[in-house]
VEXZAKE-259290 format. One record per residue (C-alpha): residue in one letter; x, y, z. Coordinates in steps of 0.1 Angstrom, whole numbers, plus 5000, padded with zeros to 4 digits. Each point is the difference from the previous one (the first is absolute). Layout:
BEGIN
(site 'A', (X, Y, Z))
...
END
This chain:
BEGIN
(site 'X', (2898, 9050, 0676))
(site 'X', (5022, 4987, 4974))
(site 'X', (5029, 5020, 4983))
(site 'X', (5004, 5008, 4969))
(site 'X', (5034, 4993, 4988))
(site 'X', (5017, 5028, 4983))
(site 'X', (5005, 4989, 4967))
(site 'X', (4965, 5005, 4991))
(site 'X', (5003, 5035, 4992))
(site 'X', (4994, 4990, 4962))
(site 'X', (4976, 4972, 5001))
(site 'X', (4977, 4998, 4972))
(site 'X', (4964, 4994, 5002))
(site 'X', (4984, 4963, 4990))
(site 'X', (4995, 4991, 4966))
(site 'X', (4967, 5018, 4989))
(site 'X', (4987, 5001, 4961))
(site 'X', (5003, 5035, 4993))
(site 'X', (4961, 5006, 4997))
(site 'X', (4994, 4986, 5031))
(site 'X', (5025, 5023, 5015))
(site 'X', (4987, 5032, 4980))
(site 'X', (4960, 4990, 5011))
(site 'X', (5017, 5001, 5038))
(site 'X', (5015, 5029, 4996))
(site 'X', (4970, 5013, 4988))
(site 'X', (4981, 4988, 5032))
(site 'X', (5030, 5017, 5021))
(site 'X', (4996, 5034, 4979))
(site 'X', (4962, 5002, 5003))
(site 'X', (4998, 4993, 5041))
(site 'X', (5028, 5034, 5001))
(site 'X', (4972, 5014, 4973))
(site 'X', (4971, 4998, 5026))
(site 'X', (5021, 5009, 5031))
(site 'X', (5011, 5026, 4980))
(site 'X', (4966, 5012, 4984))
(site 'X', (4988, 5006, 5040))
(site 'X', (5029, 5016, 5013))
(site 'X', (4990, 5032, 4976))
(site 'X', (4963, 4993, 4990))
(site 'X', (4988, 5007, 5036))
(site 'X', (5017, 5035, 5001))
(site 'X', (4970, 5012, 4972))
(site 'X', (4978, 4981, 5024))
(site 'X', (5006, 5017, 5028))
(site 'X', (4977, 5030, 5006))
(site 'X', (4968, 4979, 4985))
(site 'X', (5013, 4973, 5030))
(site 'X', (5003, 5029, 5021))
(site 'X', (4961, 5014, 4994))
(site 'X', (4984, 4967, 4999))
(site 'X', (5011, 4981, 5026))
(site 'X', (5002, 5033, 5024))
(site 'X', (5038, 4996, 5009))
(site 'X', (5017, 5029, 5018))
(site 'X', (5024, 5016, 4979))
(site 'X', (5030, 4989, 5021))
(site 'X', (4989, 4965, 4999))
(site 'X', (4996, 4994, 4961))
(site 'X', (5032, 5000, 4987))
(site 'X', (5009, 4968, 5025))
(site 'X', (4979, 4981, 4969))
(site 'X', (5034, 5005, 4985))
(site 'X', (5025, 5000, 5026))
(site 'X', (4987, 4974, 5018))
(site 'X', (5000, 4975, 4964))
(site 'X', (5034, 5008, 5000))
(site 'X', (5006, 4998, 5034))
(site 'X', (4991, 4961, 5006))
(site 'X', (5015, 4993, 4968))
(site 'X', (5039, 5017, 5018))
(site 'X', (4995, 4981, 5030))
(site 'X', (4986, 4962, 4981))
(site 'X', (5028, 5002, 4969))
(site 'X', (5024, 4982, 5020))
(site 'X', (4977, 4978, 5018))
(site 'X', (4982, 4984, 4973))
(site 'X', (5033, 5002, 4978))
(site 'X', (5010, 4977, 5030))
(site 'X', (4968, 4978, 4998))
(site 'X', (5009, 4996, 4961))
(site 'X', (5034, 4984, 5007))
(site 'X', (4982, 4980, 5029))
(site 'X', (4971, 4988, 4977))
(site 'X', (5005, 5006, 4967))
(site 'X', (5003, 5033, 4984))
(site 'X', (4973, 4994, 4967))
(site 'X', (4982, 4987, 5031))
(site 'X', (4999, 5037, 5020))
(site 'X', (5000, 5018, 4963))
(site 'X', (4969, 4984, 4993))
(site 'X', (4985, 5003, 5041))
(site 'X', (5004, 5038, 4993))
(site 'X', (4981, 5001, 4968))
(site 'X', (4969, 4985, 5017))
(site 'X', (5002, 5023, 5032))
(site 'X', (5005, 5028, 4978))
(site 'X', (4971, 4993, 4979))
(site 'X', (4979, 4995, 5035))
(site 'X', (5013, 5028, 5011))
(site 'X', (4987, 5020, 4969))
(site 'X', (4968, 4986, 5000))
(site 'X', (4993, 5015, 5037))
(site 'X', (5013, 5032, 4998))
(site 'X', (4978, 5003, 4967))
(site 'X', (4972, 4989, 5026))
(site 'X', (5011, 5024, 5033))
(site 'X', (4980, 5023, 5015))
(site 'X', (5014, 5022, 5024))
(site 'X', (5036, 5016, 5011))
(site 'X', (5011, 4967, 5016))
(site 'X', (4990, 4972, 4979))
(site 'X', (5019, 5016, 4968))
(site 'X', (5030, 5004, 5022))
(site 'X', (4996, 4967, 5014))
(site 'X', (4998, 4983, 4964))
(site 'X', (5028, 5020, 4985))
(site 'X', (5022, 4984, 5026))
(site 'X', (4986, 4967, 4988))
(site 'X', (5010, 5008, 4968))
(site 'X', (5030, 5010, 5005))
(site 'X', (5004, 4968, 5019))
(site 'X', (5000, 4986, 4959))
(site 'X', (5020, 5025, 4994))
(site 'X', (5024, 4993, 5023))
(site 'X', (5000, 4962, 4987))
(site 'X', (5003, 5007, 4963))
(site 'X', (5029, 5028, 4999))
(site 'X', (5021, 4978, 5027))
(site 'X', (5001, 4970, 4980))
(site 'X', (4998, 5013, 4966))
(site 'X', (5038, 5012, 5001))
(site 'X', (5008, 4965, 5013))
(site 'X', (4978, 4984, 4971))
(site 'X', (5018, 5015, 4976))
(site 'X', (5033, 4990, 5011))
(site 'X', (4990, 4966, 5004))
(site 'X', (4988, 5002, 4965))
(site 'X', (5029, 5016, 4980))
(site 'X', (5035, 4994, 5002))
(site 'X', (5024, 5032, 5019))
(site 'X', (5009, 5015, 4963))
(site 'X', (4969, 5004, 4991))
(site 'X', (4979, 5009, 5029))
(site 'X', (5006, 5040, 4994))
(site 'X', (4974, 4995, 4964))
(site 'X', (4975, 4984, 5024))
(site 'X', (5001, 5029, 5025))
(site 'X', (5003, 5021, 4970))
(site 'X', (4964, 4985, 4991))
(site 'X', (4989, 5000, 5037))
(site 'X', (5007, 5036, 4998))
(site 'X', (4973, 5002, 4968))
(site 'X', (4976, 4984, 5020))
(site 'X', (5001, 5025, 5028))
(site 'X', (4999, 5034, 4976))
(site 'X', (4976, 4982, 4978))
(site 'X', (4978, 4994, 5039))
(site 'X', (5006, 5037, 5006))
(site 'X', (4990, 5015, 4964))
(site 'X', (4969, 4977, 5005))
(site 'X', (4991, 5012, 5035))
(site 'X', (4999, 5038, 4987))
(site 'X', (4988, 4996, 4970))
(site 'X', (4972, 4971, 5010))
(site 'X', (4996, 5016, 5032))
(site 'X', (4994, 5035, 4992))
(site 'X', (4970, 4985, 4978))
(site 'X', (4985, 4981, 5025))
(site 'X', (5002, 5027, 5024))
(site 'X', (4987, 5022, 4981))
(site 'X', (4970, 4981, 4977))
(site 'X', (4992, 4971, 5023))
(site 'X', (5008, 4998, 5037))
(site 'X', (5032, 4993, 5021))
(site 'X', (4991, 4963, 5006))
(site 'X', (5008, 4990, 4968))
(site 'X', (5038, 5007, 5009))
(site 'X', (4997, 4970, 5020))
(site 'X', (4976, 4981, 4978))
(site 'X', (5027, 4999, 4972))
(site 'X', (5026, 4982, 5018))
(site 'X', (4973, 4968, 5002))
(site 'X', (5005, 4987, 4965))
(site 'X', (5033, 5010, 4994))
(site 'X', (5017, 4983, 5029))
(site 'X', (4971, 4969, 4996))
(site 'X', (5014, 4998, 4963))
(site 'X', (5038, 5004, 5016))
(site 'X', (4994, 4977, 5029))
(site 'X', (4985, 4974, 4972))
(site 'X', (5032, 5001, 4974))
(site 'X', (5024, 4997, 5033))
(site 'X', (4984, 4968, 5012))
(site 'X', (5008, 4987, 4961))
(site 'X', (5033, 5011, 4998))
(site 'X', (5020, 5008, 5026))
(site 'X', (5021, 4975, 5018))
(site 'X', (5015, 4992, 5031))
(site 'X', (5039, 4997, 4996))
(site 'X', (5021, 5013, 5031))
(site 'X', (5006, 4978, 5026))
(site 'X', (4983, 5011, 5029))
(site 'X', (5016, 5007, 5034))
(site 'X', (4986, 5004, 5036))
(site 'X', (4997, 5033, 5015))
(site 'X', (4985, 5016, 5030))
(site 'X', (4980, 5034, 4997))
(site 'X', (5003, 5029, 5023))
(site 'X', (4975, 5010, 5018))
(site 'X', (5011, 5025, 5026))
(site 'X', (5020, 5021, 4970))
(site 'X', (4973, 4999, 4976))
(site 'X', (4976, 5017, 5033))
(site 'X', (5030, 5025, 5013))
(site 'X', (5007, 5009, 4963))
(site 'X', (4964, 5008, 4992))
(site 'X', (4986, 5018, 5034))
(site 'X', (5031, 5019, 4993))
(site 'X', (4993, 5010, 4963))
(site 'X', (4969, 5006, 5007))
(site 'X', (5008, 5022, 5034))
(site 'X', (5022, 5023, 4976))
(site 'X', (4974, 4997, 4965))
(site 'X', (4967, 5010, 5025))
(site 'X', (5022, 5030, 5014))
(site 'X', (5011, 5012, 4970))
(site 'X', (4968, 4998, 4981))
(site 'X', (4984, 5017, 5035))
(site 'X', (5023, 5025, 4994))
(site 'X', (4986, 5007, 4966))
(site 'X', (4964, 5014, 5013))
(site 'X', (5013, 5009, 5043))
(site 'X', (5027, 5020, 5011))
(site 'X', (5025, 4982, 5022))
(site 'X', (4982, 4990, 5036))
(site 'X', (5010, 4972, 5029))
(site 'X', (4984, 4971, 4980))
(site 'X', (5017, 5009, 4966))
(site 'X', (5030, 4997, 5022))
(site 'X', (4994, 4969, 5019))
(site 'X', (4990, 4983, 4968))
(site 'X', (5037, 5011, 4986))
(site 'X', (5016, 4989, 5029))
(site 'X', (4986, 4966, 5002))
(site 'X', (5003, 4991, 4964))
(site 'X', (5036, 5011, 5001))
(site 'X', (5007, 4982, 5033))
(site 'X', (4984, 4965, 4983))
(site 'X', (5018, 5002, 4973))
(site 'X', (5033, 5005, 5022))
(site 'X', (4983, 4967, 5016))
(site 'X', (4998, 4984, 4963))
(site 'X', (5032, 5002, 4992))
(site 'X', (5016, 4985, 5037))
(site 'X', (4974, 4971, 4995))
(site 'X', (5016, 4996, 4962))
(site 'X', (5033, 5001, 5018))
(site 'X', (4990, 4967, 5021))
(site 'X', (4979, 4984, 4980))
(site 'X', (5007, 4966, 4986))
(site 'X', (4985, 5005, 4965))
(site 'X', (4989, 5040, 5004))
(site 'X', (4971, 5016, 4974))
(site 'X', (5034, 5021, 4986))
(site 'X', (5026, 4974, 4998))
(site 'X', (5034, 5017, 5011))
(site 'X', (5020, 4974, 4986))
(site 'X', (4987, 5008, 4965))
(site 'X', (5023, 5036, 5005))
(site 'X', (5031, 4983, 5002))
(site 'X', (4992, 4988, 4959))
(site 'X', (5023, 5026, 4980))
(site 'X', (4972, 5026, 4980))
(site 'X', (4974, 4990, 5021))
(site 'X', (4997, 5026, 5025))
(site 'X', (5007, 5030, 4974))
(site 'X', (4975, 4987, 4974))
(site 'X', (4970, 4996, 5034))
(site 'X', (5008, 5034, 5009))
(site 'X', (5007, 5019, 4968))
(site 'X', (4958, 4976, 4993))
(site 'X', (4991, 5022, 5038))
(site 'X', (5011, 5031, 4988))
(site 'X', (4984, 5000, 4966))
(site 'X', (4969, 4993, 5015))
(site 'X', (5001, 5027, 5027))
(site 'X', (5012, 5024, 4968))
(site 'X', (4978, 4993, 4973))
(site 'X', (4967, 4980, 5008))
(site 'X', (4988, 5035, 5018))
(site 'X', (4999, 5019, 4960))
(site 'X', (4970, 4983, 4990))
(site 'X', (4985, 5018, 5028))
(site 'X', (5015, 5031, 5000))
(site 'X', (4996, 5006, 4962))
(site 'X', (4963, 4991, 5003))
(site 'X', (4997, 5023, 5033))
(site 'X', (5019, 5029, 4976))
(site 'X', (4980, 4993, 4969))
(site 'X', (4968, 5000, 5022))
(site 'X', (5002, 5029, 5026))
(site 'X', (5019, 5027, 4979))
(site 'X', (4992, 4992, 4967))
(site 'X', (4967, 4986, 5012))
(site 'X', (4997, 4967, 4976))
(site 'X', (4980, 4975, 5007))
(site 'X', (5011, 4967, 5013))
(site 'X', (4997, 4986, 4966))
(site 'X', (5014, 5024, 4981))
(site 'X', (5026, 5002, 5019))
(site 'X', (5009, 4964, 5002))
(site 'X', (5000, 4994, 4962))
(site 'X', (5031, 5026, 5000))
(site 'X', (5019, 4979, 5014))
(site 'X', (4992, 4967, 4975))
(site 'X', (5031, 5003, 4977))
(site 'X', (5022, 4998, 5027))
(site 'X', (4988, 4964, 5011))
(site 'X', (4993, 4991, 4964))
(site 'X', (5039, 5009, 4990))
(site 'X', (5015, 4987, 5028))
(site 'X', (4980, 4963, 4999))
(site 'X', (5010, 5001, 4961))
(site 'X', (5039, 5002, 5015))
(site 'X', (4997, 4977, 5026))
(site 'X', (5011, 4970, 4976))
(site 'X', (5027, 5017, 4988))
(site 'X', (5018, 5013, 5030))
(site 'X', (4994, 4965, 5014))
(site 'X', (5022, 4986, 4970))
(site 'X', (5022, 5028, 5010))
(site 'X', (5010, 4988, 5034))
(site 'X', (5001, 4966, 4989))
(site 'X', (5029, 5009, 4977))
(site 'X', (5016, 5033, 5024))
(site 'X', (4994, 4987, 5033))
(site 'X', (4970, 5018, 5021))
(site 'X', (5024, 5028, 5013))
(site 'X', (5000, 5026, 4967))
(site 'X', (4966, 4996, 4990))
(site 'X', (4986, 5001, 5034))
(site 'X', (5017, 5036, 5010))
(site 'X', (4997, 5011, 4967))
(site 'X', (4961, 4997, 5006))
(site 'X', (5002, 5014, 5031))
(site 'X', (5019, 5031, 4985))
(site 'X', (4973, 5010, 4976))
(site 'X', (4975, 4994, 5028))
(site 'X', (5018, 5032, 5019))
(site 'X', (4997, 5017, 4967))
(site 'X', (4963, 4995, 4998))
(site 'X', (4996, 5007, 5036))
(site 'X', (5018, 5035, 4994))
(site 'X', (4979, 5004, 4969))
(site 'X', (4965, 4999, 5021))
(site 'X', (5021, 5020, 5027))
(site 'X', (4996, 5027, 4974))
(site 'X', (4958, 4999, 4993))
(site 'X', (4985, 5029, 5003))
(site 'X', (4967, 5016, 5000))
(site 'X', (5008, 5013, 4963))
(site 'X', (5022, 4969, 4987))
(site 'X', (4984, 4984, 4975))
(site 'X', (4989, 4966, 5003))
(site 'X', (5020, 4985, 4973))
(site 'X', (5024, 5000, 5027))
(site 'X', (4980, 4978, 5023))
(site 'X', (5003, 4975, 4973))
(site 'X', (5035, 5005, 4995))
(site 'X', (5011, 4995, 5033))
(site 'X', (4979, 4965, 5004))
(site 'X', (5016, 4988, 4965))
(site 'X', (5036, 5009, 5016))
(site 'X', (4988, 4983, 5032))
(site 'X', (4985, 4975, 4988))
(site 'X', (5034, 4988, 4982))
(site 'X', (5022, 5003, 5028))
(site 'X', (4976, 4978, 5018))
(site 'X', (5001, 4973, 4973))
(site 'X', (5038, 4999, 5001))
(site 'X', (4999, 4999, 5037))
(site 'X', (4977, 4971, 5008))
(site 'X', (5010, 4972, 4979))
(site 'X', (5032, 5005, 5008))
(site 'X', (4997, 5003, 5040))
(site 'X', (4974, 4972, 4995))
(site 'X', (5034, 4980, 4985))
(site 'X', (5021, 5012, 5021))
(site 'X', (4982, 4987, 5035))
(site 'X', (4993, 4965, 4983))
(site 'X', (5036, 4996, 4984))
(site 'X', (5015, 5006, 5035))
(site 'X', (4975, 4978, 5018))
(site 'X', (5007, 4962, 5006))
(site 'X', (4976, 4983, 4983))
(site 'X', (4986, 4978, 5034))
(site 'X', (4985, 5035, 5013))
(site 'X', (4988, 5014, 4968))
(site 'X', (4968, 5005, 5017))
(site 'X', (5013, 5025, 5030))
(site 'X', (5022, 5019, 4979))
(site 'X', (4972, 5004, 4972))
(site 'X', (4979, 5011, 5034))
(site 'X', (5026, 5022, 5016))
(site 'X', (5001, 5020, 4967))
(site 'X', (4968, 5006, 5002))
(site 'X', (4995, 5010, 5034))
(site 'X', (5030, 5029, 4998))
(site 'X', (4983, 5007, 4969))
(site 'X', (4967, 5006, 5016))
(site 'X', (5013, 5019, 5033))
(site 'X', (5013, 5024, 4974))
(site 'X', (4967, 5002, 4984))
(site 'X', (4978, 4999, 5033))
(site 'X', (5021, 5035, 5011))
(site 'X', (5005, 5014, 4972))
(site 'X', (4967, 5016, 4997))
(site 'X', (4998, 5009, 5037))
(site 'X', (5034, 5019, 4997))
(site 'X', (4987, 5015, 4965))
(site 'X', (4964, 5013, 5016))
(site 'X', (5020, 5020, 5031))
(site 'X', (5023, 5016, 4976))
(site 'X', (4978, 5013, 4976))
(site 'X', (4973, 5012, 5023))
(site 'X', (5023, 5020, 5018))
(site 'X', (4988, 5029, 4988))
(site 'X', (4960, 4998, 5001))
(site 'X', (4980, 4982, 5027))
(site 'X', (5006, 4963, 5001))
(site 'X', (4966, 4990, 5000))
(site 'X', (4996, 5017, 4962))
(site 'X', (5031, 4988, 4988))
(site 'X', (4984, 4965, 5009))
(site 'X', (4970, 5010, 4982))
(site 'X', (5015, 5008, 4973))
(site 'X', (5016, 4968, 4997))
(site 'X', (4969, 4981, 4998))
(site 'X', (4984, 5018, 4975))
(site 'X', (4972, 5025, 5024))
(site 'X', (5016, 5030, 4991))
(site 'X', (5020, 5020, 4983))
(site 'X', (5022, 5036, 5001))
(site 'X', (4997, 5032, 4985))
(site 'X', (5022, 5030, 5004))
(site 'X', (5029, 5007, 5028))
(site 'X', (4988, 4966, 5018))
(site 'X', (5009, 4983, 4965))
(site 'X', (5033, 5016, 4996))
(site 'X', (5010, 4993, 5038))
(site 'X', (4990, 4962, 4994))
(site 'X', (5022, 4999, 4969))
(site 'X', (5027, 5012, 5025))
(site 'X', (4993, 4971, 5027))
(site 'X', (4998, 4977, 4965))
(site 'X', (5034, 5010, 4990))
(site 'X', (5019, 4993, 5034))
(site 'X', (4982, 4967, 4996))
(site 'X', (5017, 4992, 4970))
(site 'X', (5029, 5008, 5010))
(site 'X', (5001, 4980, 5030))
(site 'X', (4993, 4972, 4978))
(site 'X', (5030, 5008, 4976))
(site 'X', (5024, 4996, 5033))
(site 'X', (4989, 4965, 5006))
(site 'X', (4998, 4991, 4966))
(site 'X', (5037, 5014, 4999))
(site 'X', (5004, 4976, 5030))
(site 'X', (4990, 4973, 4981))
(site 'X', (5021, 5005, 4976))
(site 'X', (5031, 5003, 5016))
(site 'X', (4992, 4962, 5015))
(site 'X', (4992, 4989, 4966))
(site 'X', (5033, 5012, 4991))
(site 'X', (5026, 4983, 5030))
(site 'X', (4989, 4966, 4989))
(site 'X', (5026, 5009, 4973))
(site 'X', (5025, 4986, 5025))
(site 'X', (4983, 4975, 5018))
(site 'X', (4988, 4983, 4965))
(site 'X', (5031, 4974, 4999))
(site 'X', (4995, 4988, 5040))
(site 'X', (4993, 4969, 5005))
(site 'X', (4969, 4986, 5011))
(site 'X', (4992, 4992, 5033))
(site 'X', (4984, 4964, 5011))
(site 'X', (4955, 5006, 5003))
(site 'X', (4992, 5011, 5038))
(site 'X', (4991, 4968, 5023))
END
């Protein structure tokens, strides 16, 4: 592989008219829009999914986890595969196998063909968030890439607020296929405008992929993810345990094999840039902290306070719709501060929403549902553009692609436990199997069982204010790494 000299910290992107580049921004914001749009649509879905298809109630929330899942282990893959062939090459790859992948698990009909096609599509998924980081820094110049993040970040919220609001309706009035239906003539339409106007303009360089840690990595996610979510409906037993210990033991494998490797799936060398390995981990840690509230508000809203799924998605609307509305501007705001401020600032106020659900109730009124998701939903839009920035700045420019992908992978590990960990605190004090229940929208809790829940939902969100708290102390130390120098792109 070639390196990257290290003066090309600041490179600009080619000349572009400015329409062309806002129509491919556009194209960038709508494939986050739809990956988006499925990562919260499918949570409504779930106990319709659940009744039609006759999957156990163990099994059903892998439609989730395991989208996310193959998206984890494939971000730095195909972020690879992007600066080996192209990266408006791979975007575009992962618009078409995401719309396949829609299409089929509109047409599935039983517990392993939807779980089988949501891995498909997550294989797009995959495709389009790994190279759509390292789109947009081909396409705009370093002091201005925080506004584009800024509007990547209004894609995503827009996606979510569509997947509730969309999602509830379809759930509810017409049938959960159509979740998947959607996604066919938005990302046609999407997939159409990109072959117009996005470009090719990075030179591309020769990589190898990696095999053996892309297979330790996921047996080993998925040893710890299946015994974790087994421990949500079982008590503990010898199979829980050997699941544990083998996952744990693979991904001890994983990182020795990452260790050796000549161009490993988590590229070590990338660490020794200064920021880079704060702003990855501080990414982990705010997914492990926060991506579990949307399902512990709904599980609180819908067992205690026995809303339905609907109803009690829509409470949580303004927070997405506020925090896509900022995105812009905090993006313009670590263009001209630097990503540190902005970035812990947001992840301050995220603690402060975290500690306002922490303090739900079965009286509370709901206004302060909504509350807390505007206040979250704020700190998220300071965070993201600005760690979004804050990865690409500190990247060289020859491995945009793997750097774009490795965000997104510690990203999603975060995400992929974060509801596992969530699920075993808060059913800690009813059975496991309920609490599960609950989650999915079967059930719901009345009297001394609600108020014990609300107990378990509290440590949960507390446990998810210590991470966050993590986070932001990492955000923070790249105060005094901000001024090193950057070191030459891996080989």
């Amino acid at each position: 592989m070639t390196t990257a000299p290290s003066t090309t910290s600041g490179s600009t992107a080619p000349a572009t008219t400015p329409t062309r580049t806002g129509l491919a921004l556009l194209v960038v914001m709508t494939g986050v829009l739809i990956t988006a749009v499925d990562t919260t649509i499918v949570v409504l879905a779930l106990p319709p999914i659940e009744k039609d298809l006759h999957i156990a109630l163990a099994s059903v929330i892998w439609v989730i986890i395991g989208y996310l899942l193959v998206i984890t282990l494939l971000a730095t893959q195909v972020g690879r595969l992007g600066d080996m062939f192209g990266r408006v090459r791979m975007y575009e790859a992962g618009f078409v196998l995401f719309i396949a992948g829609s299409a089929l698990c509109a047409l599935s009909w039983n517990e392993a063909s939807i779980i089988g096609f949501r891995l498909l599509q997550g294989l797009g998924g995959a495709f389009i968030t790994a190279n759509s980081g390292a789109v947009i820094a081909d396409l705009f110049p370093v002091h201005q890439r925080g506004k584009a993040y800024g509007y990547n970040a209004v894609g995503w919220s827009m996606g979510a607020v569509v997947g509730i609001v969309l999602g509830g309706a379809i759930v509810t009035y017409v049938s959960w296929r159509w979740i998947f239906w959607i996604n066919v003539p938005i990302g046609l339409a999407a997939v159409l405008l990109a072959f117009r106007v996005l470009r090719e303009s990075a030179e591309r360089r020769s990589h190898r992929l990696d095999p053996a840690g892309m297979v330790t990595l996921g047996l080993g996610l998925f040893g710890v993810l299946w015994a974790m979510t087994r421990l949500a409906t079982t008590a503990f037993d010898a199979t829980v345990t050997g699941y544990l210990i083998g996952g744990v033991v693979l991904i001890g494998a994983f990182v020795w094999i990452e260790a050796v490797q000549r161009e490993p799936m988590v590229h070590l060398s990338l660490f020794k840039v200064p920021t880079m390995t704060p702003s990855l981990l501080a990414s982990l840690f705010q997914g492990l902290g926060n991506f579990a509230v949307l399902f512990l508000v709904i599980m609180y809203l819908q067992g205690p306070r026995g809303l339905s799924p609907i109803h009690a998605s829509l409470l949580l609307v303004p927070g997405y719709v506020i925090g896509g509305t900022l995105g812009p501007v905090s993006g313009r705001l670590a263009d001209r501060l630097g990503p540190v401020v902005p970035a812990t600032i947001g992840l301050a106020v995220q603690v402060a929403a975290l500690f306002m659900y922490a303090h739900l109730g079965l009286t509370a009124g709901l206004w302060l549902v909504v509350v807390a998701s505007v206040v979250n939903g704020i700190g998220g839009s300071f965070f993201f553009p600005a760690n979004n920035a804050a990865v690409m700045k500190a990247s060289p420019p020859a491995v945009f692609g793997i750097s774009s992908g490795m965000l997104r992978t510690f990203a999603n590990i975060g995400m992929v436990f974060s509801f596992a960990v969530a699920i075993l605190i808060a059913s800690r004090s009813i059975p496991r199997h309920l609490a599960f229940a609950i989650f999915v929208g079967s059930t719901s809790l009345h009297g001394r069982a609600a108020a014990a829940f609300t107990s378990g939902l509290h440590s949960a969100f507390y446990a998810s204010m210590s991470m966050m708290v993590v986070a932001a102390v990492l955000s923070a130390a790249r105060a005094s790494r901000i001024r090193g120098r950057r070191q030459p792109a891996p080989s």
